[in-house]
One Martini backbone bead per residue (centre of mass of N, CA, C, O) as a GRO file, in nm:
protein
  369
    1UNK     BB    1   0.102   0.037   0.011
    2UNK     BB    2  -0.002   0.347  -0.050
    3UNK     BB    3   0.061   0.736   0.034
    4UNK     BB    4  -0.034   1.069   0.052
    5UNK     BB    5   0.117   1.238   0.246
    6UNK     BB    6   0.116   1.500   0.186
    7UNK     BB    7  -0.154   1.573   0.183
    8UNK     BB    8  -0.207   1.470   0.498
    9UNK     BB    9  -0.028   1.713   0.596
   10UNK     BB   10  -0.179   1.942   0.436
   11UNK     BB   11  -0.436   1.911   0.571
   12UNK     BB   12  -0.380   1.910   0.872
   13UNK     BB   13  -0.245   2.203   0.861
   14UNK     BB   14  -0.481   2.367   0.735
   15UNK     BB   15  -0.693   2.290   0.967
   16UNK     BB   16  -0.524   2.461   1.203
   17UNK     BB   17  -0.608   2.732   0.997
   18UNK     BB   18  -0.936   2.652   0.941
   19UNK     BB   19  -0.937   2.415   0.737
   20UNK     BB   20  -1.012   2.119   0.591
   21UNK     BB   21  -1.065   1.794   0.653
   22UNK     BB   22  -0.952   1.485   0.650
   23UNK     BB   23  -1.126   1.213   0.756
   24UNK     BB   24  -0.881   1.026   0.845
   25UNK     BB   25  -0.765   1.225   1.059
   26UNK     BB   26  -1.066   1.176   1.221
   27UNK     BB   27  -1.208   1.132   1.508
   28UNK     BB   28  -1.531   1.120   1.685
   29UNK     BB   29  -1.384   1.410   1.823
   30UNK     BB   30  -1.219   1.538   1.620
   31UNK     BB   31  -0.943   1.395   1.597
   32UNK     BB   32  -0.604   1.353   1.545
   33UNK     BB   33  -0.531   1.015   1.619
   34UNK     BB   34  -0.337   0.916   1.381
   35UNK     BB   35  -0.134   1.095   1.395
   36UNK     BB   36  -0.048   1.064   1.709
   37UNK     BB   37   0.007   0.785   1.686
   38UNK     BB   38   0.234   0.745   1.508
   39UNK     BB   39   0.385   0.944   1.656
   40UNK     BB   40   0.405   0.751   1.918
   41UNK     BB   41   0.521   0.518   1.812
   42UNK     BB   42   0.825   0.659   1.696
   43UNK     BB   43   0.890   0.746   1.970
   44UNK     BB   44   0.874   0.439   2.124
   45UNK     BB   45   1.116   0.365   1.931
   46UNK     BB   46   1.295   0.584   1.811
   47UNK     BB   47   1.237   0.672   1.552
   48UNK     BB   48   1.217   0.868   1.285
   49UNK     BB   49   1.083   1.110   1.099
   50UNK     BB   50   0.973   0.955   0.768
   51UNK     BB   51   0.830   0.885   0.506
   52UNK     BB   52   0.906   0.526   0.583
   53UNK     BB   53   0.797   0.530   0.877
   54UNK     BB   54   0.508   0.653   0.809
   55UNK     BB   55   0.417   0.428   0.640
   56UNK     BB   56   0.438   0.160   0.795
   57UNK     BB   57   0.282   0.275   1.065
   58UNK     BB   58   0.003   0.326   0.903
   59UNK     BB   59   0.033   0.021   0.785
   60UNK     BB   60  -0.003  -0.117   1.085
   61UNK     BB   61  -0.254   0.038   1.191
   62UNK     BB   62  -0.466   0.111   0.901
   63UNK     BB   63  -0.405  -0.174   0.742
   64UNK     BB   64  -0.361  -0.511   0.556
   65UNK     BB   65  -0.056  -0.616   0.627
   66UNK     BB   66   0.004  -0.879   0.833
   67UNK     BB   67   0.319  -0.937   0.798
   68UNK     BB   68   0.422  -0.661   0.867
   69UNK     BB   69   0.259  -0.682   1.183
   70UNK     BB   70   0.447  -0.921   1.263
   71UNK     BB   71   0.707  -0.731   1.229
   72UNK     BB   72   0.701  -0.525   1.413
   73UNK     BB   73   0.586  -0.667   1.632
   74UNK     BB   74   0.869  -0.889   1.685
   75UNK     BB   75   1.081  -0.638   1.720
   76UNK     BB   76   0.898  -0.493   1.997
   77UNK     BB   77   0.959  -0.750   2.157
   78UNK     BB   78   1.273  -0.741   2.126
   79UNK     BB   79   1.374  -0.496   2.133
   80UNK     BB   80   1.463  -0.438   1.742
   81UNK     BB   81   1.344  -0.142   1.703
   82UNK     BB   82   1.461   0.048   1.410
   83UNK     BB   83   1.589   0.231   1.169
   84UNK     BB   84   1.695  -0.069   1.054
   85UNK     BB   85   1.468  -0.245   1.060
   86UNK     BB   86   1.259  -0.046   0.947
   87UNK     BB   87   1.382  -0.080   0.658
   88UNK     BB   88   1.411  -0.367   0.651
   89UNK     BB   89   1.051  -0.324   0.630
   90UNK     BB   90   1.037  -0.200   0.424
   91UNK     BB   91   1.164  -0.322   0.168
   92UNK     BB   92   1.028  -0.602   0.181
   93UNK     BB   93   0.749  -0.417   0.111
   94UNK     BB   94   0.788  -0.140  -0.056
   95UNK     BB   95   1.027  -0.294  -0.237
   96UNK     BB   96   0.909  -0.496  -0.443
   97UNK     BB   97   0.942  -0.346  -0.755
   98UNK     BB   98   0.721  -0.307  -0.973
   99UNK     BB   99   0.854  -0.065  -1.132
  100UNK     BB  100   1.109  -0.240  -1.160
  101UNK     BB  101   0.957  -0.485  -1.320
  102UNK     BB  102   0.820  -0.295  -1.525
  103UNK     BB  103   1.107  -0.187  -1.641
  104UNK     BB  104   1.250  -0.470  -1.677
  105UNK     BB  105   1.059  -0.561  -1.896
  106UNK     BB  106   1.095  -0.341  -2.104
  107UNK     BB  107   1.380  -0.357  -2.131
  108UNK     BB  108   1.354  -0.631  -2.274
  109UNK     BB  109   1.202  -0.596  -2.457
  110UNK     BB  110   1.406  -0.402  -2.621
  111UNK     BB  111   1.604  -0.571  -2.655
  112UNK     BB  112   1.415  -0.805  -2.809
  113UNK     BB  113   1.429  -0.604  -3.044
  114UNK     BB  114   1.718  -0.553  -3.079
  115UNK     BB  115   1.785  -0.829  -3.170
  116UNK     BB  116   1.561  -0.840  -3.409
  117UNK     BB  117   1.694  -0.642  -3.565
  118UNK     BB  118   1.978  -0.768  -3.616
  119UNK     BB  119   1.910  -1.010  -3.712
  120UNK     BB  120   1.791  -0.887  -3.977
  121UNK     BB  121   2.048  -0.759  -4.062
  122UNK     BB  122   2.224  -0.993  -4.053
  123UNK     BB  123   1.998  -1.159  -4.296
  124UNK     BB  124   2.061  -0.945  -4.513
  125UNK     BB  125   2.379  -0.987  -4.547
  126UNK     BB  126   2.351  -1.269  -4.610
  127UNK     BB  127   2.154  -1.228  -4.862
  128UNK     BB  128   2.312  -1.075  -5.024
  129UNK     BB  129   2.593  -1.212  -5.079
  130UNK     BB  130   2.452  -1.458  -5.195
  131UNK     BB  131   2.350  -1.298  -5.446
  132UNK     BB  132   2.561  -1.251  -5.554
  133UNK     BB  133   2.709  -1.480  -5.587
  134UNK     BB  134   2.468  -1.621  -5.749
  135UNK     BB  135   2.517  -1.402  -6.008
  136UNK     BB  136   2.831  -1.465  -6.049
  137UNK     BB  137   2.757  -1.791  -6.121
  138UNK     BB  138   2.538  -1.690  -6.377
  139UNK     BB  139   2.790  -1.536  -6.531
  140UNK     BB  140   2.988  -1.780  -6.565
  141UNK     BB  141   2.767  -1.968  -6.716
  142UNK     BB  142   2.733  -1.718  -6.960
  143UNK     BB  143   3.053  -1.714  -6.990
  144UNK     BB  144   3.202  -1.990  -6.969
  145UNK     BB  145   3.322  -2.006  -6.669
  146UNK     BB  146   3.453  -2.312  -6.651
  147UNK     BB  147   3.220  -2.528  -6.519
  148UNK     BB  148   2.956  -2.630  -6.510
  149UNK     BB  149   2.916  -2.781  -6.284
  150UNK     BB  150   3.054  -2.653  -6.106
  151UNK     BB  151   2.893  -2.382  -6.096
  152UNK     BB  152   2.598  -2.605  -6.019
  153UNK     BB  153   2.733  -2.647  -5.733
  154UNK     BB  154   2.750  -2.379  -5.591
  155UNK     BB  155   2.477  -2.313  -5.663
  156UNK     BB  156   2.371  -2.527  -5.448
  157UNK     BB  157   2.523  -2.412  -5.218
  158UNK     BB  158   2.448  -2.154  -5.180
  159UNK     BB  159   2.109  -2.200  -5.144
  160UNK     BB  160   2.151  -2.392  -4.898
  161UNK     BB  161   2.279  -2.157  -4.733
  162UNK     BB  162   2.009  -1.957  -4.791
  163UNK     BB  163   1.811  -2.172  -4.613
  164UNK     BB  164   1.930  -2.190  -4.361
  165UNK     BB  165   1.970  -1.914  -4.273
  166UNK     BB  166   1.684  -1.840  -4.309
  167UNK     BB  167   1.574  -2.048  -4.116
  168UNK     BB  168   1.761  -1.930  -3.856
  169UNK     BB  169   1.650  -1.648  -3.850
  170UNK     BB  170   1.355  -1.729  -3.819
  171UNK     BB  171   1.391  -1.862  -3.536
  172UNK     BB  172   1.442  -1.646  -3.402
  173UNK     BB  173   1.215  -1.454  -3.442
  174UNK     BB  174   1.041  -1.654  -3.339
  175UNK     BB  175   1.165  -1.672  -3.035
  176UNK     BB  176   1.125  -1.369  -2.983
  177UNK     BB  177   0.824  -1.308  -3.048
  178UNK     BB  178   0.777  -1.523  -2.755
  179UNK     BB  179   0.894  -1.346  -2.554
  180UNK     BB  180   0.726  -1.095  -2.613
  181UNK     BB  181   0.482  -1.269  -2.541
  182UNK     BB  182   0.560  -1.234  -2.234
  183UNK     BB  183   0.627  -0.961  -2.190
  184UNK     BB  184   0.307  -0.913  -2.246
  185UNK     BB  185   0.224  -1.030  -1.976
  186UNK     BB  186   0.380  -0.956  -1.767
  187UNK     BB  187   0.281  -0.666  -1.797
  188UNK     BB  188  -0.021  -0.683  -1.740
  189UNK     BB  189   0.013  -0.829  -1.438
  190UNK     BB  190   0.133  -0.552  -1.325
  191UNK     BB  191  -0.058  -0.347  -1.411
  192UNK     BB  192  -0.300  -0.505  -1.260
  193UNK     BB  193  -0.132  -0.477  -0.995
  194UNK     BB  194  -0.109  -0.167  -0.971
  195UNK     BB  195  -0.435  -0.138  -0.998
  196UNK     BB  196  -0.484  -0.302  -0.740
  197UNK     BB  197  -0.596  -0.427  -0.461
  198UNK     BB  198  -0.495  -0.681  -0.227
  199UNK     BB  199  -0.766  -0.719  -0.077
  200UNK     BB  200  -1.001  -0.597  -0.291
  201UNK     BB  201  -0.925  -0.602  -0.575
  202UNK     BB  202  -0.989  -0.321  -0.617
  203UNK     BB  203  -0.929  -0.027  -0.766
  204UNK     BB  204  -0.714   0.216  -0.692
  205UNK     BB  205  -0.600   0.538  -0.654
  206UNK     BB  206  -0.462   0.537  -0.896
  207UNK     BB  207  -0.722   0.429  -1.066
  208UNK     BB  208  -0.884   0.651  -1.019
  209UNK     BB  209  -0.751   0.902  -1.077
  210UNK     BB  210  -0.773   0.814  -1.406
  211UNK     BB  211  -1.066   0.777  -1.394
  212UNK     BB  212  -1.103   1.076  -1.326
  213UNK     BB  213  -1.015   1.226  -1.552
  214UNK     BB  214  -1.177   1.074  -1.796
  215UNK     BB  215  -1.481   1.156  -1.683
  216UNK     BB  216  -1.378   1.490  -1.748
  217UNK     BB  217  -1.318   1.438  -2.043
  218UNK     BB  218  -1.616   1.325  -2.098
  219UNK     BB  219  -1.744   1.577  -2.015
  220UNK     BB  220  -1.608   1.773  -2.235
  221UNK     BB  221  -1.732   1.618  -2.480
  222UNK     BB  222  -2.031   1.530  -2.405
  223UNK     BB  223  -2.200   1.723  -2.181
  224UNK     BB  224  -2.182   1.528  -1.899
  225UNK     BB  225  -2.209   1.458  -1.596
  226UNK     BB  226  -2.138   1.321  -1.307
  227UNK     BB  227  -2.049   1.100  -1.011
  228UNK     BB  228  -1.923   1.148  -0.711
  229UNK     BB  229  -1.819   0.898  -0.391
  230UNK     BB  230  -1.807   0.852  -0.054
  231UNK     BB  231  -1.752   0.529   0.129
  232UNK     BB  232  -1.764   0.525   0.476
  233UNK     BB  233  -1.700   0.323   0.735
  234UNK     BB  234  -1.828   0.298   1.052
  235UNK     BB  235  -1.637   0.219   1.307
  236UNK     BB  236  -1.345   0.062   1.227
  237UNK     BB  237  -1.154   0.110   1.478
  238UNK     BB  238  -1.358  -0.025   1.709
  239UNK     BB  239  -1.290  -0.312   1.545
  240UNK     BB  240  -1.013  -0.362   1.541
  241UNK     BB  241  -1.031  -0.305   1.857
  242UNK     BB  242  -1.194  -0.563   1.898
  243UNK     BB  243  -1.123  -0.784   1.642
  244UNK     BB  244  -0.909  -0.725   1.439
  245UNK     BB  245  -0.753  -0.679   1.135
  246UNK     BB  246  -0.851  -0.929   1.003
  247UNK     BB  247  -1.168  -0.899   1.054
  248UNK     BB  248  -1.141  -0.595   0.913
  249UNK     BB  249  -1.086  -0.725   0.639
  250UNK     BB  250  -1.309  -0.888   0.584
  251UNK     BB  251  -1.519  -0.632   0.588
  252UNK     BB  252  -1.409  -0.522   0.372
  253UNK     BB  253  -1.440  -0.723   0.142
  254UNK     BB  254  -1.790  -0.716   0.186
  255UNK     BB  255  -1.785  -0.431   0.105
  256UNK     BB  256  -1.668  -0.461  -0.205
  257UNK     BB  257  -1.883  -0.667  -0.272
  258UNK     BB  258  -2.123  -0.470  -0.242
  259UNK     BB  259  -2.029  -0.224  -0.437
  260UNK     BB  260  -1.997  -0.430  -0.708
  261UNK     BB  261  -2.304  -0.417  -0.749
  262UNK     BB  262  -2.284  -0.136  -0.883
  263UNK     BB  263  -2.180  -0.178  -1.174
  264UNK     BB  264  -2.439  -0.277  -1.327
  265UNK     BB  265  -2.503   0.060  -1.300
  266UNK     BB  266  -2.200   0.206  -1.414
  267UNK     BB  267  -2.025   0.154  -1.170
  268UNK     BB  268  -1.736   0.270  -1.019
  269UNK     BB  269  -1.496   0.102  -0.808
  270UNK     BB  270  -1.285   0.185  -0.512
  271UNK     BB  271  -1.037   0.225  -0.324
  272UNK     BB  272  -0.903   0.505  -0.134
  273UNK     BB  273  -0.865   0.382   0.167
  274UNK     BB  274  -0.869   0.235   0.389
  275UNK     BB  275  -1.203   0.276   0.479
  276UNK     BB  276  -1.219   0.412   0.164
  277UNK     BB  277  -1.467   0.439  -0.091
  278UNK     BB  278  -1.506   0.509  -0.459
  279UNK     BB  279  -1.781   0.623  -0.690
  280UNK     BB  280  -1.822   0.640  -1.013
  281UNK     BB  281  -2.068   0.795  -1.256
  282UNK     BB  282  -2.257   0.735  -1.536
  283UNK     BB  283  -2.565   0.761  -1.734
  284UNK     BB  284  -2.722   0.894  -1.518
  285UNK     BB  285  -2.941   0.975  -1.277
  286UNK     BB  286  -2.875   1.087  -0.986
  287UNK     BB  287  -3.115   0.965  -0.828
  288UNK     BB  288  -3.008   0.706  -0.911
  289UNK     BB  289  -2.762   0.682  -0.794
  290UNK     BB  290  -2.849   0.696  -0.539
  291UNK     BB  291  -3.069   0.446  -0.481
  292UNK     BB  292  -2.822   0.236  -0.556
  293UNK     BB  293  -2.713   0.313  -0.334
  294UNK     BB  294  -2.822   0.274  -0.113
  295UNK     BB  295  -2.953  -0.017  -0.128
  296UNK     BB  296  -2.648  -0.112  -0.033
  297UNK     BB  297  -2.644  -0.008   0.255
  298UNK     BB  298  -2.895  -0.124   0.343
  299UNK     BB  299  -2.794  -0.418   0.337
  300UNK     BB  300  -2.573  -0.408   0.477
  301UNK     BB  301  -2.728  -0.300   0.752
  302UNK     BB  302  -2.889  -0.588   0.710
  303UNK     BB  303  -2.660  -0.740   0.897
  304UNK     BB  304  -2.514  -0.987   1.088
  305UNK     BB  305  -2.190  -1.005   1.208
  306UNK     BB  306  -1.950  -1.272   1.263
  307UNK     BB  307  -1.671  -1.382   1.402
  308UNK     BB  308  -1.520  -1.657   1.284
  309UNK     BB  309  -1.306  -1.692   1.532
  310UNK     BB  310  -1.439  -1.624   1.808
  311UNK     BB  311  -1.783  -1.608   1.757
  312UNK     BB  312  -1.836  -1.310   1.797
  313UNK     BB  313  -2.071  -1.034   1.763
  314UNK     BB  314  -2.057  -0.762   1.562
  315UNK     BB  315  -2.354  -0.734   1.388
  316UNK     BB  316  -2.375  -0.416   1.252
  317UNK     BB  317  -2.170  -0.268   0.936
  318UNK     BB  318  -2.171   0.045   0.828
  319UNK     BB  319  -2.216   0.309   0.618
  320UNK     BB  320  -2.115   0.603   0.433
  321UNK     BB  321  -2.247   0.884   0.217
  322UNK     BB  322  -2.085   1.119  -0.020
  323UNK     BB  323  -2.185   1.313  -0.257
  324UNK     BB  324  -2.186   1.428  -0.607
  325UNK     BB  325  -2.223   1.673  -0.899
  326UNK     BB  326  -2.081   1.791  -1.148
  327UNK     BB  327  -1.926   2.017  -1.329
  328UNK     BB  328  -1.781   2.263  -1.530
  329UNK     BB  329  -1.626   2.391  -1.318
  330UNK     BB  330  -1.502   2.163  -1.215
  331UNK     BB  331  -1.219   2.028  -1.025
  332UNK     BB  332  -1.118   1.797  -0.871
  333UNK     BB  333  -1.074   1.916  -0.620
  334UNK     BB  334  -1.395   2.060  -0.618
  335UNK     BB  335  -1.525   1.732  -0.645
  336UNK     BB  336  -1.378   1.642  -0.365
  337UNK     BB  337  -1.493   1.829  -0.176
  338UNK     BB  338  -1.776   1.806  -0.214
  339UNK     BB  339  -1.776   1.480  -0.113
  340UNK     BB  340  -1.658   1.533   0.179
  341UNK     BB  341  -1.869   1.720   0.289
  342UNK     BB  342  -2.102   1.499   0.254
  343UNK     BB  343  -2.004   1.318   0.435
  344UNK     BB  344  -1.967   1.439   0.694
  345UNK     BB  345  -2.272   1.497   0.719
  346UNK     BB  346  -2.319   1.189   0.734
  347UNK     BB  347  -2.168   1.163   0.998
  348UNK     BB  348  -2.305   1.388   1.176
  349UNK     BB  349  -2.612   1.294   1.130
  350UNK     BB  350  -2.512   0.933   1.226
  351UNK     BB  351  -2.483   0.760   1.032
  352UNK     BB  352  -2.609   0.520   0.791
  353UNK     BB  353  -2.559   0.762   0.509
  354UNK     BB  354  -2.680   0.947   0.262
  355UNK     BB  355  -2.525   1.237   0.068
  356UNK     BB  356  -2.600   1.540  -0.114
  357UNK     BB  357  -2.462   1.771  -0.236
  358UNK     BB  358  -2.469   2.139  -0.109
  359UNK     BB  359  -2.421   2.461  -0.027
  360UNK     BB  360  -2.521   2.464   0.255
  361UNK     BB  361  -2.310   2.233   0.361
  362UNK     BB  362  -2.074   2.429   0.437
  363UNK     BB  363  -2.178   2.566   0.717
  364UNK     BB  364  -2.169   2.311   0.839
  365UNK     BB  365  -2.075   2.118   1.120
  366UNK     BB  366  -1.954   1.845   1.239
  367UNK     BB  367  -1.699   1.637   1.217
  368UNK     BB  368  -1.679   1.273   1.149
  369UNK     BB  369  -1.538   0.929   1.219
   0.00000   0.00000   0.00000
């Protein structure tokens, strides 16, 4: 998992000066309590505070990596957590080289073109030699000089020479275009990989970002709006600390799997971070879109949820949703910040609601968590 720390540190601070604050800051009592326990986690280990020890315990905290959450538990229990260990433990799982793998990718594809350019060139210098040749032992045959037999022996002789060459150059070519088509497999599964999140399978927040320029593109040429909403787990920390984060983890995927039955209504369904997914819409009516969102929130609120492993009862775990729907004014940051609006109200109105932006919740207070 990747985060956009800066956005995070960008919004905390703006909110110190009275600016608008990212939900996912905020918790019930509308305190910054992730951004505090992170620090107080790097405090309590002596960590610097710097990029790479930020991402890992925001993603110990409030991630879905369990591999990693054993290993920083293992490491914090025999007090051998520190900036050395903690980089070994970044390296792990963060520097898995995806980019790197895809780029190892490419750099092969280049290779096998520039081989397979080397070898045309090389097929053809060796079939015009050849075509020399034989032109050369052609003008003998008919100027009369030497033997005919020898000639003709000659001319057979290059001939085979040019039909296994080719045949040769022909095969390398054959292998190198299975090469280059593994590699367009290879690079399809990586950028597959790097576009979906790994616990829900859902699109990630950088392929919704790809997504909403697409949308606002197709704004512009189509000249139709779409709908922008974020869908936020309500009390998803109190269940965390309650079941466990695996428990939190099995419910996310339960709600990406319910949020999924909305594609089939033209919606674009991604994780935007933590328990918080973005659902783009187009080609309805928003009230419509409005109403299949509804009915998706109030499904999963009607069902009554048991922990796997402990067998303790869960109950209801219901979401908020907050919509918006663009304008030809509107730029990404600007129908970002109307959706973030709207789920605020949806949460400080009770939670397990969907709100609908409007100008006038500009003005209401009371964000919650």
């Amino acid at each position: 998992m990747k985060i956009d720390i800066r956005n995070i540190l960008e919004t905390y601070l703006s909110s110190n000066r009275g600016g608008e604050a990212n939900p996912v800051c905020m918790d019930e009592e509308n305190e910054y309590r992730p951004m505090v326990d992170i620090t107080n986690f790097l405090a309590r280990h002596s960590l610097s505070v710097n990029p790479k020890n930020f991402e890992q315990v925001w993603e110990y905290m409030f991630g879905t990596n369990s591999d990693l959450k054993a290993d920083l538990d293992r490491l914090s229990a025999a007090s051998e957590l520190n900036d050395q260990s903690a980089l070994e433990i970044y390296n792990k799982y963060f520097d898995l080289g995806l980019d790197e793998r895809i780029e190892k990718i490419f750099r092969d594809a280049i290779e096998q073109i520039r081989n397979t350019k080397q070898m045309i060139a090389t097929g053809n210098d060796i079939a015009i030699k050849h075509e020399n040749s034989l032109i050369e032992q052609a003008d003998s045959i008919r100027g009369n000089k030497g033997g005919i037999d020898d000639a003709i022996q000659k001319l057979l002789d290059l001939s085979r020479l040019m039909v296994e060459s080719t045949r040769e150059n022909r095969e390398q070519i054959t292998q190198t275009n299975e090469k280059l088509a593994q590699l367009q497999n290879d690079l399809e599964v990586a950028r597959n990989e790097a576009d979906h999140d790994k616990l829900t399978r859902l699109p990630n927040r950088w392929k919704f970002d790809r997504d909403l320029t697409a949308a606002f593109q197709r704004q512009q040429d189509e000249q139709k709006p779409f709908v922008l909403a974020f869908a936020d787990v309500d009390h998803f920390k109190r269940i965390n600390d309650t079941f466990g984060h695996e428990c939190g983890d099995r419910i996310l995927r339960l709600i990406a799997n319910e949020l999924s039955f909305l594609s089939d209504h033209g919606c674009t369904i991604s994780r935007y971070g933590g328990e918080e997914f973005a659902i783009l819409a187009g080609g309805r009516d928003v009230d419509q879109i409005f109403q299949k969102i509804d009915e998706c929130r109030a499904r999963m609120a009607s069902k009554s949820l048991v922990d796997v492993e402990s067998g303790r009862p869960i109950g209801s775990v219901t979401f908020s949703v907050g919509m918006a729907e663009s304008s030809s004014s509107d730029t990404k940051q600007s129908l970002l910040r109307k959706a973030d609006v709207a789920l605020y109200n949806a949460k400080s109105g009770g939670r397990n609601a969907i709100c609908q932006y409007s100008a006038d919740l500009e003005d209401r207070k009371g964000v919650a968590g």
